[in-house]
Structures are given as C-alpha cells and as structure tokens.
C-alpha positions in Angstrom: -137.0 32.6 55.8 -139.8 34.1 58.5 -139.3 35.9 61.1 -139.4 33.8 64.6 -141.4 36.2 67.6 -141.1 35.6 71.2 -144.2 37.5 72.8 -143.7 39.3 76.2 -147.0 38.2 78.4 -146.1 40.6 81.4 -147.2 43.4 79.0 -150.6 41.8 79.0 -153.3 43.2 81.8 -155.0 40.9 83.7 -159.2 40.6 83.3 -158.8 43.6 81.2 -160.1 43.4 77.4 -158.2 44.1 74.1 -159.5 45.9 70.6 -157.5 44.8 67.9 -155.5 48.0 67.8 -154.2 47.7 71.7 -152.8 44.0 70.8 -151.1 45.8 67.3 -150.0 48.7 69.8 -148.8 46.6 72.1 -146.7 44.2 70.6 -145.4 46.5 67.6 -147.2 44.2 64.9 -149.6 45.4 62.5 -153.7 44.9 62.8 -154.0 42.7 59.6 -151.4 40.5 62.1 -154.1 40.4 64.9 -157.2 39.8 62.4 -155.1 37.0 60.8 -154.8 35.5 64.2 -158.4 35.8 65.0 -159.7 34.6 61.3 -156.9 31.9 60.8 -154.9 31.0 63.6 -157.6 30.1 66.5 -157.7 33.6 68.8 -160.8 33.5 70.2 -162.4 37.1 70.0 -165.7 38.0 72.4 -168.9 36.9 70.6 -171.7 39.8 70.7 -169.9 42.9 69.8 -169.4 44.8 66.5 -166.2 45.1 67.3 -162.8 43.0 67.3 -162.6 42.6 71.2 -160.2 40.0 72.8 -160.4 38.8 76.3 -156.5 39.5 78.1 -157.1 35.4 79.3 -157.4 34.0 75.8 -155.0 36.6 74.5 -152.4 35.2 76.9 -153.3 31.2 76.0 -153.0 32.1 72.7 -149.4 33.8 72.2 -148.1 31.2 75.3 -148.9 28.0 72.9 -147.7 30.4 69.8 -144.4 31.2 72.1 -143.8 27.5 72.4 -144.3 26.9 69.0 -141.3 29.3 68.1 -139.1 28.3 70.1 -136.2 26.4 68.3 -134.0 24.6 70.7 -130.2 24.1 69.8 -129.1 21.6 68.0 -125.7 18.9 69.2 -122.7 21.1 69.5 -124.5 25.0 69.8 -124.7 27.1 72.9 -127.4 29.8 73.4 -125.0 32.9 73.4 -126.5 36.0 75.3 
C-alpha cells in the first residue's frame, strides 16, 4: 500500500523561487520525487534556465490540489482520532 503525504504550505516562501534540492530539503523527500513531479505529474518548472527552478506560486498550486487528492475522508461509523 503507498504511502498517503499531507504537505505543510506554510513552509513555502512567498514570490521566492525553488531549485529542485530546496523542495527535496524542504519537505524531507528525495529529488527523483520532485523531478517525477515536474516530468510526470504537471509541476510547472521556469522555462529558460538550465536549471530545475520552481516558482513558490506554482509550487503551492501544485501540492494544495495534490493535498486534496490525499485526503481520505472517514467512512460511516469512524472518527478522526487525534
């Protein structure tokens, strides 16, 4: 079974720009996580650079519609426990 993440967004600067390393460093996941993201998954990454740069605006779009996505609500009879 995977793995389910919940990404924090208040970690993420505002008008600030990402390498692929900072997002890795910053959410404890691995590069080949972030270029799997950009290749596969829709993150859109700056056009015109060599490098793997990722605006902090699409960066939060991104992991807020991915958040969603893994949520699981409970089903009849379960309570969220804390």
């Amino acid at each position: 079974m995977s793995r389910r993440h919940r990404y924090p967004l208040g970690a993420i600067k505002r008008d600030y720009t990402y390498a692929v390393c900072e997002i890795a460093r910053l959410f404890d996941i691995t590069r080949d996580t972030v270029f799997c993201w950009i290749r596969d998954e829709g993150l859109q990454r700056l056009q015109g650079s060599r490098k793997y740069l990722v605006h902090s605006s699409d960066l939060t779009a991104f992991l807020t519609v991915r958040n969603r996505k893994n949520k699981k609500p409970c089903r009849a009879g379960e309570m969220y426990c804390c």
